[in-house]
N, C-alpha and C positions, 0 to 999 in steps of 0.2 A: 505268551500273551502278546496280543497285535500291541502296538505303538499306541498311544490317546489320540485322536483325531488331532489334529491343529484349530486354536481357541479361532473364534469367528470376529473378526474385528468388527468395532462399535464404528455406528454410523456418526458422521459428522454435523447432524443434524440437528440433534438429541442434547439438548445443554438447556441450561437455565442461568445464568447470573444473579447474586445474591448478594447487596450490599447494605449496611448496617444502617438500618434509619432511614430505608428509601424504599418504596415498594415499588420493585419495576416489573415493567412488563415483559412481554418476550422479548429477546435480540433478534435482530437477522444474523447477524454476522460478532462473530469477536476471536480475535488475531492476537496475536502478542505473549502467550505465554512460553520464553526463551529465554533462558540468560545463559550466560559465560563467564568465566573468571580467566585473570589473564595472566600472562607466561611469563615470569621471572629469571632470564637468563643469568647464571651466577656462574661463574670460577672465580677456584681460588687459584694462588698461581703456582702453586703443588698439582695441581692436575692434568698440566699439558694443554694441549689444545680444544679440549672438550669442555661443554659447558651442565651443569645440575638446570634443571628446569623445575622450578619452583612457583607454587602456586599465587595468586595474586589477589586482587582485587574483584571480589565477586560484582556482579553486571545483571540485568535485570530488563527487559525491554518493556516499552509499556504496552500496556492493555488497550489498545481500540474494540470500542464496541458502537455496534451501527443496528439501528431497527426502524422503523418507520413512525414517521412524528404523531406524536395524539397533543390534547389538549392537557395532557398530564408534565408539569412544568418542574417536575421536584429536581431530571438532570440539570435541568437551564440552572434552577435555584441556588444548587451547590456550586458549579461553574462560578456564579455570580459571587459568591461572598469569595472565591479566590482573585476577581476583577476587582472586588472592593477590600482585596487587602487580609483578611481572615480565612487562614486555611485551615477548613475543618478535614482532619484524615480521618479515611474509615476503615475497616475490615471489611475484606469482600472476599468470595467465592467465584467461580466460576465448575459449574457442577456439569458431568457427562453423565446420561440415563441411557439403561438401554432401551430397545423397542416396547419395552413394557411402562416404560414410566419411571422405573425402577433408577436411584443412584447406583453409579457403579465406579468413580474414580469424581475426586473434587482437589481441586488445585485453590488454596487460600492465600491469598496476599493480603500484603499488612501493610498501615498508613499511608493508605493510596489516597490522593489526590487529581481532579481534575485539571490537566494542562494546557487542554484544548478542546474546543466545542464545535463544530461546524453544520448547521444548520441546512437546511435538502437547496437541493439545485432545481429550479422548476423549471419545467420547460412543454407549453402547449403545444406540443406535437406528437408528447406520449403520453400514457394512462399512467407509467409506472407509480410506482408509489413514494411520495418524499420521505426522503432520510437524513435523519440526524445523528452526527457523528463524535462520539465522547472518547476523548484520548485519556486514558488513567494512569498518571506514573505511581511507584510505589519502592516501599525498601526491603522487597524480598516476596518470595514463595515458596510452598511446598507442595507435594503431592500427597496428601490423607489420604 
């Protein structure tokens, strides 16, 4: 019997973002799903000169997500009650579809919070379109 063909990688194009209480629209752009945990060098002094590498402290990068601005204010909203002191954390997704529409892989973080907002850079010299930029820290994810 021949070998299975090799799977066809999902395009990077194809996502949707999904946070609790916020109905957003498309993203352009969203970066950040990475973490690490870190190296525990240990000997005991039974062992010579070699060391056990032992696992550490799990690590988490945040979520930037970029799309271009509408009159729909609900990211500004939440940003703002962390400027005034109330951090409401949410559950969020970030979902990959393939060319059909279809989910096919979702990465879930948990009590994410907004850290950073940065609003489009204008400049009349081009058409492009302004972008608003939401940085979302959090205390973990998974792959469903």
């Amino acid at each position: 019997m021949p070998p299975a063909p090799p799977a066809t990688p999902y395009s990077a194009l194809n996502f949707r973002v999904e946070l609790d209480g916020i109905t957003v629209a498309a993203f352009s752009e969203c970066s950040g799903l990475a973490s690490e945990i870190d190296v525990i060098e240990y000997r005991s002094g039974s062992e010579g000169t070699s060391t056990r590498k032992l696992p550490g402290l799990r690590k988490f990068a945040n979520i930037v997500l970029k799309r271009g601005i509408t009159k729909d204010r609900q990211l500004w909203d939440w940003y703002k009650t962390v400027l005034d002191g109330v951090v409401q954390r949410k559950q969020g997704s970030i979902v990959m579809m393939d060319d059909s529409g279809q989910e096919v892989l979702r990465w879930n973080f948990h009590r994410g919070w907004p850290r950073k907002y940065e609003g489009p850079t204008f400049n009349a010299k081009t058409s492009a379109v302004a972008i608003e930029t939401l940085e979302i820290t959090h205390e973990g994810f998974e792959l469903a």
